[in-house]
Structure formats: structure tokens, C-alpha cells
OpenMM code with the backbone's topology and positions (N, CA, C; nanometers):
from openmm import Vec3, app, unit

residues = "UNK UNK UNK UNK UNK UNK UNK UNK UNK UNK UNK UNK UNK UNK UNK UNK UNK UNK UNK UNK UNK UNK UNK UNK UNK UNK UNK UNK UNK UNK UNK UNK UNK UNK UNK UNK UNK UNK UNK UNK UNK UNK UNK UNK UNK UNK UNK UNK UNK UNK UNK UNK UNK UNK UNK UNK UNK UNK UNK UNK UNK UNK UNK UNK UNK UNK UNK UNK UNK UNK UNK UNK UNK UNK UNK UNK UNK UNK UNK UNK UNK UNK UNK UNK UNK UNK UNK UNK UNK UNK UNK UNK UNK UNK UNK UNK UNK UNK UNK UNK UNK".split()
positions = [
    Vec3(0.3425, -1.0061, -1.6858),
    Vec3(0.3352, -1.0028, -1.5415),
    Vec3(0.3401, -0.8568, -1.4954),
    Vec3(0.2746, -0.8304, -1.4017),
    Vec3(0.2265, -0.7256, -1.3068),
    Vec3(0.3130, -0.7344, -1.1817),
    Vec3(0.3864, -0.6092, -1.1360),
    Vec3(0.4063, -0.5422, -1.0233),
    Vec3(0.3386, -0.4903, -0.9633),
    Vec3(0.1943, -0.5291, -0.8074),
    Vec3(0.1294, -0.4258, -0.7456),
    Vec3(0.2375, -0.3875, -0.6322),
    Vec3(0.2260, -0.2609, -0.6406),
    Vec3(0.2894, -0.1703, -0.5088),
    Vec3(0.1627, -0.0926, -0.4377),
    Vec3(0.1680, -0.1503, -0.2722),
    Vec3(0.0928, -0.0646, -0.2132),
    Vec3(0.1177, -0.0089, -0.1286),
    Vec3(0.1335, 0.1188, -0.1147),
    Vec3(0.1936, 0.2232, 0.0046),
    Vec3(0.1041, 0.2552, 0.1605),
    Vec3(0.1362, 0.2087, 0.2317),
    Vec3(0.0590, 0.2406, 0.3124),
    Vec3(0.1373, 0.2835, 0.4954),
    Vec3(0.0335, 0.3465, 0.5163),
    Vec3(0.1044, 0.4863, 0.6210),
    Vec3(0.1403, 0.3959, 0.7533),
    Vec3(0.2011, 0.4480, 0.8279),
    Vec3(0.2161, 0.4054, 0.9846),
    Vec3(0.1608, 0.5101, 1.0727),
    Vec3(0.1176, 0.6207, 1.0587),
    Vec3(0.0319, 0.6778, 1.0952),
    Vec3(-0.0420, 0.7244, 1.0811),
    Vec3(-0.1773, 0.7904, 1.1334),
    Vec3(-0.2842, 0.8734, 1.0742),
    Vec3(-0.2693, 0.9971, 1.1071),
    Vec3(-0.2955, 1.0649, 1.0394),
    Vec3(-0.3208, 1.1936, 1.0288),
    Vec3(-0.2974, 1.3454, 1.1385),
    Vec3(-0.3506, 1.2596, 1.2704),
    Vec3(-0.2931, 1.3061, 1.4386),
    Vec3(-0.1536, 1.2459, 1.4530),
    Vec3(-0.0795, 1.1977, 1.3751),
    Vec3(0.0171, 1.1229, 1.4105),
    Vec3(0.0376, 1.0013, 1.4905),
    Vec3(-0.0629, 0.9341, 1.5377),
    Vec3(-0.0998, 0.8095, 1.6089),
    Vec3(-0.0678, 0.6673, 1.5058),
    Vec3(-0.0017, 0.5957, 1.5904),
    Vec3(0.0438, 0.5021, 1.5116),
    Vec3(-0.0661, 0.3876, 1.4786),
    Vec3(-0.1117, 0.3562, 1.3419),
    Vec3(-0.1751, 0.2667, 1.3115),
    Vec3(-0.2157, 0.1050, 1.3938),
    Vec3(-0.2839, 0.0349, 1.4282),
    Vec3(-0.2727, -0.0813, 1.5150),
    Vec3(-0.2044, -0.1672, 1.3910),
    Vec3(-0.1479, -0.2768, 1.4329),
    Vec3(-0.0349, -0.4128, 1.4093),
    Vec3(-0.1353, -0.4941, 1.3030),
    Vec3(-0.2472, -0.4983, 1.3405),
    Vec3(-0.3584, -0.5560, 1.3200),
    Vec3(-0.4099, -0.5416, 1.1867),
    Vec3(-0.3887, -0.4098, 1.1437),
    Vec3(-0.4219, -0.3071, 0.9822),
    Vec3(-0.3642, -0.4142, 0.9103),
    Vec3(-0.2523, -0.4098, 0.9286),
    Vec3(-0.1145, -0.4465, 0.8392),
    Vec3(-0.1520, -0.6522, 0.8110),
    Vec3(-0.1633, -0.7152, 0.9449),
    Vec3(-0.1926, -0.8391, 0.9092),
    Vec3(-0.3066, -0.8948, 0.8622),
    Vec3(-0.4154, -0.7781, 0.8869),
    Vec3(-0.5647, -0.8379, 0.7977),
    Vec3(-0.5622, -0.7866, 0.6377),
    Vec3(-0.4834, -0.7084, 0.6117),
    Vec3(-0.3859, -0.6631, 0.4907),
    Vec3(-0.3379, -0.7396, 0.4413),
    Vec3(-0.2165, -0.8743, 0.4621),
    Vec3(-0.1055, -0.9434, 0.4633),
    Vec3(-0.2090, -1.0379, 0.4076),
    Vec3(-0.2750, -1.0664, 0.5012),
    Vec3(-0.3524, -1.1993, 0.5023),
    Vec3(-0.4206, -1.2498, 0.3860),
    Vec3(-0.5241, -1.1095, 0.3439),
    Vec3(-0.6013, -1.0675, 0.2473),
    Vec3(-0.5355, -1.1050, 0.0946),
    Vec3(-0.4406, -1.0301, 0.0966),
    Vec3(-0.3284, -1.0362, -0.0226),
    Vec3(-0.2642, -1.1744, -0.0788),
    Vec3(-0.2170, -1.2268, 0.0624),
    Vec3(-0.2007, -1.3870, 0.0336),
    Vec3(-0.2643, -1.4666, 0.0228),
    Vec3(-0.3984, -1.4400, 0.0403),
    Vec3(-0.4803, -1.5476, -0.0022),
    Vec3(-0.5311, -1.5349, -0.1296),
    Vec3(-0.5614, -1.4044, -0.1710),
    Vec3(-0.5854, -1.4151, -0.3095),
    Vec3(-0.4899, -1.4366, -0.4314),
    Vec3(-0.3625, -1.3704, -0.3701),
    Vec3(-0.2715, -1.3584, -0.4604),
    Vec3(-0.1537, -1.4662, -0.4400),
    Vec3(-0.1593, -1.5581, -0.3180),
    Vec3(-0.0456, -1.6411, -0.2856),
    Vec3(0.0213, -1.6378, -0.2556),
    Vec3(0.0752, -1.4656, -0.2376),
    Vec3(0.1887, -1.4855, -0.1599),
    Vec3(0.1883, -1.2689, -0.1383),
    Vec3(0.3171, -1.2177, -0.1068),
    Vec3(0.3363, -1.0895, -0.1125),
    Vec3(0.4778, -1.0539, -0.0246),
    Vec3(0.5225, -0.9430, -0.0556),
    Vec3(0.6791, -0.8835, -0.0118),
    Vec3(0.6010, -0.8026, 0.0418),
    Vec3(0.6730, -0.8036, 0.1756),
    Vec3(0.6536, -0.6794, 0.2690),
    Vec3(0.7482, -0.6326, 0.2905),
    Vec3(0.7761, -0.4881, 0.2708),
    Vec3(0.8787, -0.3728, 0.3366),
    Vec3(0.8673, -0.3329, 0.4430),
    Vec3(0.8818, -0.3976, 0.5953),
    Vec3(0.8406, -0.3547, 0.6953),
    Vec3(0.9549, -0.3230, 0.7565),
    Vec3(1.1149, -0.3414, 0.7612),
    Vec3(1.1842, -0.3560, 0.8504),
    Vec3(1.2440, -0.2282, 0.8807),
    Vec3(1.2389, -0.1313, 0.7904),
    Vec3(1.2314, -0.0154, 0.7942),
    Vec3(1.1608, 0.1109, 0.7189),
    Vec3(1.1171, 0.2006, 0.7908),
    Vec3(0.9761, 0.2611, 0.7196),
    Vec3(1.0440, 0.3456, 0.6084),
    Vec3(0.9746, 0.3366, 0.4837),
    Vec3(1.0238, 0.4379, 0.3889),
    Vec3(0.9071, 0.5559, 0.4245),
    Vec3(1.0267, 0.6467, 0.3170),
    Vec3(0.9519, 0.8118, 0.3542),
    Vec3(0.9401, 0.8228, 0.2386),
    Vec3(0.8117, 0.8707, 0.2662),
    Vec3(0.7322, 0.9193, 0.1151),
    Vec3(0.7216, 1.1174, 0.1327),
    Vec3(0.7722, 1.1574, 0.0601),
    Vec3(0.7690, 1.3251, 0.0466),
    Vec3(0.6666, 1.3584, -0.0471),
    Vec3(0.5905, 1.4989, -0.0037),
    Vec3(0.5298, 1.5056, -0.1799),
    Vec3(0.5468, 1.6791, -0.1085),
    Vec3(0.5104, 1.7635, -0.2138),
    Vec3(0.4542, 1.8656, -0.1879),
    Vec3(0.3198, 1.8860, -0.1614),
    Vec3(0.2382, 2.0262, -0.0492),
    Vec3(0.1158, 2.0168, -0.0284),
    Vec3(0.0743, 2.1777, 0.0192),
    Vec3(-0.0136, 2.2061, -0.0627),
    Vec3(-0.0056, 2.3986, -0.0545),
    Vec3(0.1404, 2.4432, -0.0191),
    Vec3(0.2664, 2.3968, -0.0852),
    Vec3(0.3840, 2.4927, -0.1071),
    Vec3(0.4702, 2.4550, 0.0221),
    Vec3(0.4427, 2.3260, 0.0912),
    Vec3(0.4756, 2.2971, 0.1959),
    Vec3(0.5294, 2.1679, 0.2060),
    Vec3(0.6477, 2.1061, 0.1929),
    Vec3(0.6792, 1.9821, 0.2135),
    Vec3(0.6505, 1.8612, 0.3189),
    Vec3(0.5319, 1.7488, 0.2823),
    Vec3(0.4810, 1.6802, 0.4348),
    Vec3(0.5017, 1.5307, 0.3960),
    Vec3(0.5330, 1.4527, 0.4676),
    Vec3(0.5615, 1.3583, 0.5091),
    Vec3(0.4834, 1.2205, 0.5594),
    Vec3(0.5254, 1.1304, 0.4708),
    Vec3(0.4762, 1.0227, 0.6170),
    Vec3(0.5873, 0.8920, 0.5804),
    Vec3(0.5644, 0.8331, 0.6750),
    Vec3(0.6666, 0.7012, 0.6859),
    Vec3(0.5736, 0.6210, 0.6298),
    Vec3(0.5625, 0.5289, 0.5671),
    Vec3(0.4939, 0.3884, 0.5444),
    Vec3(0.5703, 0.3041, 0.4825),
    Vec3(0.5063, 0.1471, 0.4883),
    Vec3(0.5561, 0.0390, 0.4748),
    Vec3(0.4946, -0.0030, 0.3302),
    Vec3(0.5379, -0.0997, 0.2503),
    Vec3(0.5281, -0.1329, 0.1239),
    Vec3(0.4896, -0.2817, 0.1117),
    Vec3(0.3715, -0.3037, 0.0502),
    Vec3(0.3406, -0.4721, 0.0331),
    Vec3(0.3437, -0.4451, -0.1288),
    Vec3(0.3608, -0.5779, -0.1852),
    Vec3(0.3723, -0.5802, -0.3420),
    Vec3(0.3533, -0.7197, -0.3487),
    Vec3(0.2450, -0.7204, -0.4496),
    Vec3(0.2522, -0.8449, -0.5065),
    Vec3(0.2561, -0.8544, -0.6856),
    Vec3(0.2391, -0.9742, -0.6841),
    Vec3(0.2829, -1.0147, -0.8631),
    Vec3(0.1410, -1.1124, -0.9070),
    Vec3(0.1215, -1.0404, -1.0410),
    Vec3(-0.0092, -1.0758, -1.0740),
    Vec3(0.0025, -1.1045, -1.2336),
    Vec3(-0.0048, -1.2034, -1.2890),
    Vec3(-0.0408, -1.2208, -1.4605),
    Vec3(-0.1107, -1.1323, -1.5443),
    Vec3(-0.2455, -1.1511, -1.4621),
    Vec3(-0.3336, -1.0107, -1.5673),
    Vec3(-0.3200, -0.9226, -1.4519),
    Vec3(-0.3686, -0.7843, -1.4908),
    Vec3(-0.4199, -0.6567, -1.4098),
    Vec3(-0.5767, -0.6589, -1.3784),
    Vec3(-0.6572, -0.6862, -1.2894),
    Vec3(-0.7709, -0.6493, -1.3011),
    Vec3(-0.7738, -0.4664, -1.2077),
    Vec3(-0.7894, -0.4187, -1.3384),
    Vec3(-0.7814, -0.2481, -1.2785),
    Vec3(-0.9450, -0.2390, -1.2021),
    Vec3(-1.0613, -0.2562, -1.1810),
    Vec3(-1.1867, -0.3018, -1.1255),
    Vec3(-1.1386, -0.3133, -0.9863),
    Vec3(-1.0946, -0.4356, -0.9456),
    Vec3(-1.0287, -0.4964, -0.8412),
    Vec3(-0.9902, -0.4110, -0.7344),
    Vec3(-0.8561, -0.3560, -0.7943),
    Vec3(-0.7308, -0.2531, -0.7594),
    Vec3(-0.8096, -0.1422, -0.7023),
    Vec3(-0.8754, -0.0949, -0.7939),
    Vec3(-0.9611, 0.0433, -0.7702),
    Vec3(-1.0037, -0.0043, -0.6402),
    Vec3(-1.0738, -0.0905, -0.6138),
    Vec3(-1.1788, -0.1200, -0.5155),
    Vec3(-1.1435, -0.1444, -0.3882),
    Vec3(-0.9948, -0.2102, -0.4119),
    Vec3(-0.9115, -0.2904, -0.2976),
    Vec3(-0.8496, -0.1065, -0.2273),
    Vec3(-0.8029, -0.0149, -0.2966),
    Vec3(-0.7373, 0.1076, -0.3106),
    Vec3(-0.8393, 0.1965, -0.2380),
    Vec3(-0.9849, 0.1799, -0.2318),
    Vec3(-1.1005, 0.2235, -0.1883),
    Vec3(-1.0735, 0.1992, -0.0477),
    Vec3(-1.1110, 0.1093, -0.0360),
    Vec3(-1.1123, 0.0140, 0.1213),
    Vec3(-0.9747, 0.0390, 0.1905),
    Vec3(-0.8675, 0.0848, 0.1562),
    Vec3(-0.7294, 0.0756, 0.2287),
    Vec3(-0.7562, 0.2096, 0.2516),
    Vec3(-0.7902, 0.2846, 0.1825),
    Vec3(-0.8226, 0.3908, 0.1873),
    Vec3(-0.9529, 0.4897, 0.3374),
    Vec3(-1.0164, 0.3808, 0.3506),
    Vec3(-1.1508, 0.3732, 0.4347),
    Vec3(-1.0921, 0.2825, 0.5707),
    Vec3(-1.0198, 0.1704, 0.5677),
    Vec3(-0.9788, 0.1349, 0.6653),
    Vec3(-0.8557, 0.2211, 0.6922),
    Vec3(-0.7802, 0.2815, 0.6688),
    Vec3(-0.6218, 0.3667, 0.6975),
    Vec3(-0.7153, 0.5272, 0.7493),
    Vec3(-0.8161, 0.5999, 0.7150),
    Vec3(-0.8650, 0.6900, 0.7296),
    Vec3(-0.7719, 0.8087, 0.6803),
    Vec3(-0.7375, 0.7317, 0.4958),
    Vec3(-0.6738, 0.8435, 0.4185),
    Vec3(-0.7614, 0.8839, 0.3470),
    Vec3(-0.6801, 1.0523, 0.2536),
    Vec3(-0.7828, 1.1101, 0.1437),
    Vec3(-0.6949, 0.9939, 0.0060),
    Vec3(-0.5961, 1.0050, 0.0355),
    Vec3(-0.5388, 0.8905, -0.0591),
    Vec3(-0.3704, 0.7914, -0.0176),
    Vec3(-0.4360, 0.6560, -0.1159),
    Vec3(-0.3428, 0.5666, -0.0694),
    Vec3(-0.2629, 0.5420, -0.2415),
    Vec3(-0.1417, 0.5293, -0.2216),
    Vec3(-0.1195, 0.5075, -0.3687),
    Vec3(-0.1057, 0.3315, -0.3532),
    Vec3(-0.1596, 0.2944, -0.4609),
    Vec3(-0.1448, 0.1578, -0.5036),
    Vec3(-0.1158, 0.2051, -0.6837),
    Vec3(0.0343, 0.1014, -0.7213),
    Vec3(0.0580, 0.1102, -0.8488),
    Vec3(0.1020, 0.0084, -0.9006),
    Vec3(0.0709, -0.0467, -1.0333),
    Vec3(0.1416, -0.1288, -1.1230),
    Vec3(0.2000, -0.0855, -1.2246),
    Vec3(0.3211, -0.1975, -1.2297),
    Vec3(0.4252, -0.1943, -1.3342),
    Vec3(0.4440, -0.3171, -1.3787),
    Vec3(0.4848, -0.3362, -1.5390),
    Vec3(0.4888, -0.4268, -1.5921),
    Vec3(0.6359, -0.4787, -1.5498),
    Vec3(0.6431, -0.6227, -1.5708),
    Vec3(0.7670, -0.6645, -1.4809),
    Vec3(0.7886, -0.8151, -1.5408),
    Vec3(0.8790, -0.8377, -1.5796),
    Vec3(0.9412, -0.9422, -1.6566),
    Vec3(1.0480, -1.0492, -1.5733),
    Vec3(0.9430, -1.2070, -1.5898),
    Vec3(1.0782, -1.2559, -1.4739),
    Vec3(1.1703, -1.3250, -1.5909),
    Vec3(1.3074, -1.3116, -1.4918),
    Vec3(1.4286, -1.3291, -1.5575),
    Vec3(1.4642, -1.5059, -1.5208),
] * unit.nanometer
topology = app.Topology()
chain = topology.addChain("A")
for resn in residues:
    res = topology.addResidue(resn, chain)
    for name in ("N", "CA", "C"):
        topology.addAtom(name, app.Element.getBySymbol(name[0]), res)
């Protein structure tokens, strides 16, 4: 079993907050293919990275779902499009192997 984690922003780039709308044609998407999904919405995590020597920021929310096989094809593609609908240079989507107890 598969852990997908997908990170995604609450704002763009001007700092304007994403519409409500992103997030549930997102939700929707996910549960129908995948059956179900955890959302981290109730409070925004902060993602830090470094960027030309400069520490930047954004808040985003976390969907994850659980998958048997990996189709890495898929992911890529789904990671494309979040990417094109969010109007990022990048979105992280990651899996981890994950064992239920």
C-alpha cells in the first residue's frame, strides 16, 4: 500500500487566495477514483524551502490518499494539471510506502 500526499497552496503567487471551488473539484476528483481521501484543511500548514538564498513561504492544505499499486504515469499527469489549474511552477505530490496495522 501507497501513501499519496498532495500539497497544495492557498494562494497564488500575488498572494490572492485560491477560490473554495479548486479544492472541491480536487476532493471530488480524488474520491471518485480513489474512494475516498484525508483532507488537512482545518489549519494551513507551512511549507518553507529556500529560494536564491532567501527563505519563502506558503501556507497550503494537504489531501492524501491510499492506493495498492502506484501508477507513477497517473501521478505525473494528475501533478501536471494541479499544477496548471493552481498556476504553480511546482506542486509536490509524494508517495510513501505504508503498511496497515
Amino acid at each position: 500500500m501507497n501513501v499519496i500526499e498532495i500539497f497544495l497552496p492557498l494562494y497564488d503567487n500575488r498572494g490572492r487566495r485560491f477560490e473554495r471551488t479548486l479544492y472541491t473539484e480536487v476532493r471530488k476528483e480524488l474520491i471518485e477514483k480513489f474512494g475516498g481521501l484525508t483532507a488537512f484543511t482545518r489549519s494551513p500548514a507551512e511549507g518553507l524551502w529556500k529560494d536564491e538564498g532567501e527563505v519563502a513561504r506558503d501556507d497550503i492544505v494537504i489531501f492524501e490518499v491510499m492506493v495498492d499499486k502506484l501508477d507513477r504515469g497517473w501521478w505525473s499527469s494528475c501533478r501536471r494539471e494541479l499544477e496548471r489549474r493552481f498556476r504553480q511552477d511546482e506542486i509536490v505530490v509524494r508517495a510513501r510506502a505504508s503498511e496497515r496495522l
